[in-house]
C-alpha positions in Angstrom: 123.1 75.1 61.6 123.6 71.8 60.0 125.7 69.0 61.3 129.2 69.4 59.2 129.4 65.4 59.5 126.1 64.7 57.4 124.8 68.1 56.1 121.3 67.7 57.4 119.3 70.6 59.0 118.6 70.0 62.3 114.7 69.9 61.8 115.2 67.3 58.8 117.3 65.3 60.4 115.2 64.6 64.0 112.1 63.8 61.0 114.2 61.0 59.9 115.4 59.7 63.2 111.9 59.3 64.1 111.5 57.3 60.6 114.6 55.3 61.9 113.0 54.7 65.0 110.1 53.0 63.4 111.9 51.0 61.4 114.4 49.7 64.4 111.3 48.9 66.7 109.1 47.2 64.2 112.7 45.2 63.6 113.3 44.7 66.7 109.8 43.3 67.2 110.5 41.1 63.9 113.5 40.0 65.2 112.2 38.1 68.3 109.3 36.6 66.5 111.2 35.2 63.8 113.5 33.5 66.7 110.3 32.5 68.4 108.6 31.3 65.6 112.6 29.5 64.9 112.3 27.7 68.2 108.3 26.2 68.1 108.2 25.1 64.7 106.6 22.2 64.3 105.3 20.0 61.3 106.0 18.3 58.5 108.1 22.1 56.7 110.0 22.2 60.3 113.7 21.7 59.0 112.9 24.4 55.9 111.2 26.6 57.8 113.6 26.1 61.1 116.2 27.1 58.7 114.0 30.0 56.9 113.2 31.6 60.3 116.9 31.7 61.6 117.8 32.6 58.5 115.2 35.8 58.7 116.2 36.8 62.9 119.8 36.4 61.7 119.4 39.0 59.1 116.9 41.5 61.3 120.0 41.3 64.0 122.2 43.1 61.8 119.4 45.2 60.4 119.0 46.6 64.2 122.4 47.2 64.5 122.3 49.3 61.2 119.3 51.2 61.6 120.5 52.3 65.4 124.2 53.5 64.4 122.7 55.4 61.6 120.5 57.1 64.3 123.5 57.2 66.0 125.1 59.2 63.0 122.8 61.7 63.0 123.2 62.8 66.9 119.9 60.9 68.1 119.3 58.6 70.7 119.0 55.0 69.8 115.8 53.4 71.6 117.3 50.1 73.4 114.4 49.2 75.8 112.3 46.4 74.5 109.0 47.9 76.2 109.3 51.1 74.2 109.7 49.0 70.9 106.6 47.3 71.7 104.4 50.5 71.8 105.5 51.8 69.0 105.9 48.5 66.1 103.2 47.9 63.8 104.6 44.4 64.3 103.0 42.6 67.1 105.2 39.9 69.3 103.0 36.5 69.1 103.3 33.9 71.8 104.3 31.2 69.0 101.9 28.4 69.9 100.8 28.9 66.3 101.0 26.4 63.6 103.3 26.3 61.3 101.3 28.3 57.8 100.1 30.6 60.6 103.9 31.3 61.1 104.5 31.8 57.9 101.3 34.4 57.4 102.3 36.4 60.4 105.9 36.6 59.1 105.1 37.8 55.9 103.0 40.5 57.0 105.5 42.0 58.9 107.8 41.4 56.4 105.4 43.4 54.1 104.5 46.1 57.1 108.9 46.4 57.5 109.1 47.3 53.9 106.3 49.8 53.9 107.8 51.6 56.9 111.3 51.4 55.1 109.7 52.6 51.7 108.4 55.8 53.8 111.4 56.4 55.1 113.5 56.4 51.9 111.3 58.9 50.5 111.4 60.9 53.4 115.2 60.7 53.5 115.5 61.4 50.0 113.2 64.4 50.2 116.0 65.7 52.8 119.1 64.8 50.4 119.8 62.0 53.4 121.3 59.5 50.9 122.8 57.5 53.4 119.4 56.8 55.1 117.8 56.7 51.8 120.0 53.8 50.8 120.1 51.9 53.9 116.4 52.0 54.0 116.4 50.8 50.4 118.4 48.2 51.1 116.5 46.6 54.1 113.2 47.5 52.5 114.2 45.0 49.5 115.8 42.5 52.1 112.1 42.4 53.6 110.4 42.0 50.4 112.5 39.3 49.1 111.7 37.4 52.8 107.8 38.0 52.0 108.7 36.1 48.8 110.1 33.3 50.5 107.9 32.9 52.8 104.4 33.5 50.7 106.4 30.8 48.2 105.7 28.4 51.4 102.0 28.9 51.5 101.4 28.4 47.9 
């Protein structure tokens, strides 16, 4: 029987949970490295790219927060332990004794690797009528790209 609050078969909707989870630990993984990368900046781009990186964990926060309620919304469990986002992001932590371009190259990867994961999971959601999760995924997966942008505009 599906859920009378979202009208997504069971089955379909534990497929896109596991989408969501993904998304919320390679996010979550984002999240600290972007602070990370905020705090050990150094160089002669540190005030832009201070302000760039806070700018980027600022904006991952509320992604988190999104992504887990929507889990939330369709009766799953939202993963909150740190270790399990680790094993399952695509996005690695870093220890941030990097130099400042080879900030900016990590981040835009996993800028890039976020919007891939969110790209799959709009089709996904769309391929189950899940129009809320198809738009939110939308959504963050364009908020990613346009942070790639910004930050491959820094190596150029």
């Amino acid at each position: 029987m599906a859920s009378t609050a979202t009208k997504i078969e069971p089955s379909a909707a534990a497929e896109i949970i596991e989408g969501l989870h993904q998304s919320l630990a390679e996010t979550v993984v984002a999240t600290m490295k972007a602070q990370n990368f905020h705090w050990n900046v150094t160089g002669m781009a540190f005030g832009p790219l201070h302000d760039l990186f806070q700018t980027i964990y600022e904006d991952h926060f509320t992604g988190q927060d999104e992504l887990a309620e929507r889990v939330k919304a369709l009766d799953g469990h939202a993963e909150g332990r740190l270790s399990e986002h680790l094993k399952r992001s695509a996005v690695q932590e870093s220890d941030g004794k990097l130099d400042a371009a080879a900030m900016v190259k990590e981040l835009t990867s996993d800028q890039e690797t976020l919007s891939s994961t969110l790209r799959a999971l709009a089709a996904l959601a769309d391929e189950h009528g899940d129009i809320v999760t198809n738009d939110l995924a939308i959504e963050r997966a364009n908020a990613h790209d346009k942070f790639a942008w910004m930050l491959r505009s820094h190596l150029r």
